[in-house]
C-alpha positions in Angstrom: 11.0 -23.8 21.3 8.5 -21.4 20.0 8.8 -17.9 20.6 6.8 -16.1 22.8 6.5 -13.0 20.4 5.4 -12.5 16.7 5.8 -9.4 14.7 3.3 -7.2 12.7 4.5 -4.3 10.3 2.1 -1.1 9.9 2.7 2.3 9.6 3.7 4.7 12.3 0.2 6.5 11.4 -1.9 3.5 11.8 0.0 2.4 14.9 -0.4 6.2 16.8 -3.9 5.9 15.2 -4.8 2.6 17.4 -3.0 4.0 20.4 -5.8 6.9 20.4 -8.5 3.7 20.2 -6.5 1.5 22.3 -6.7 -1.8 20.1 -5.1 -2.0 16.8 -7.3 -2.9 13.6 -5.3 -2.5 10.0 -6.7 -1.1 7.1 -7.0 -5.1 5.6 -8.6 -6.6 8.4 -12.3 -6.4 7.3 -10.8 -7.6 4.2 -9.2 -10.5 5.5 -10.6 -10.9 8.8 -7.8 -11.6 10.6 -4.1 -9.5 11.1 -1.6 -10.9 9.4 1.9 -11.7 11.7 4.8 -13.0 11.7 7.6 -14.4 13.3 10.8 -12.8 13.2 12.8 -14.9 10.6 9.9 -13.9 8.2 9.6 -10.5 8.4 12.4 -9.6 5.7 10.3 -11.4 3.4 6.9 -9.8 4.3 8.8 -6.5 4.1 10.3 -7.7 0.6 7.0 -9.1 -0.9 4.5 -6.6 0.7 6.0 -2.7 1.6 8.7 -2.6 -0.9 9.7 1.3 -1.1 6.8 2.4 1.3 8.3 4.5 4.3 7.1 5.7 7.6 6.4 1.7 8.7 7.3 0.3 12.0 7.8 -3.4 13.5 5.2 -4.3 16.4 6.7 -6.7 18.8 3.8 -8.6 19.9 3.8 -10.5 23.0 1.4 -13.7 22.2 0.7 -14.4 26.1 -0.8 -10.6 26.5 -3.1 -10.9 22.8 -6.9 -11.1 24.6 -7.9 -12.9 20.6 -7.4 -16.2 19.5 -3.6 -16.7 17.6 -3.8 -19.2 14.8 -0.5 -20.1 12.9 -1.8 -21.2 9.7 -0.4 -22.3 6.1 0.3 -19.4 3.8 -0.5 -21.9 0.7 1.9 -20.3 -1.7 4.9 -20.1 0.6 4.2 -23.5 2.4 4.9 -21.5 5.4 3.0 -21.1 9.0 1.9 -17.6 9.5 0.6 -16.2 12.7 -2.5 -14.7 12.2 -4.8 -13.0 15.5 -8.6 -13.0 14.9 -9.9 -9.4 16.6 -8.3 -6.3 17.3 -5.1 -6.3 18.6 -5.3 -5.0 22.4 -2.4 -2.4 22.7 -0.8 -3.7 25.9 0.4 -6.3 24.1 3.0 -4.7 21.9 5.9 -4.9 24.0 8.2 -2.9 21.8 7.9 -0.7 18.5 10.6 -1.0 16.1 11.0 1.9 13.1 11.6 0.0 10.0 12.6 3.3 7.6 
């Protein structure tokens, strides 16, 4: 069964930054347009591959049913692995729980 949660790792100052705006925007979405996720088995590798010795991060617990944009699982090429991916802001009620990392 699929999980009804997916995961996104930020900083604790981006995440009390979106709290202020009420939806959550990292610094890579215009970049990407999209926020990258995950589901919890892949997050050690995310935290491996892309925040190796950065501190001050925290684990959103994300609550799919509550995300008001559309959620996409889609192929990250390289890793022939489905990654969640929300297209918009993230609205803020739908982190259920916030998890420091380090």
């Amino acid at each position: 069964m699929e999980s009804e949660y997916i995961y996104h790792v930020t900083t604790l100052q981006e995440w009390e930054a979106a709290k202020l705006k009420n939806e959550y925007t990292p610094v890579a979405y215009e970049q990407d347009g999209f926020i990258h996720c995950s589901v919890e088995k892949q997050i050690s590798g995310v935290l491996e591959r892309f925040y190796k010795g950065q501190t001050g991060l925290v684990k959103l617990k994300i609550e799919k049913e509550k995300v008001q944009r559309p959620v996409l699982f889609e192929l990250a090429e390289d890793l022939d692995e489905l990654f969640p991916h929300i297209y918009g802001p993230l609205n803020i009620d739908s982190v259920v729980e916030v998890i420091t990392i380090n």
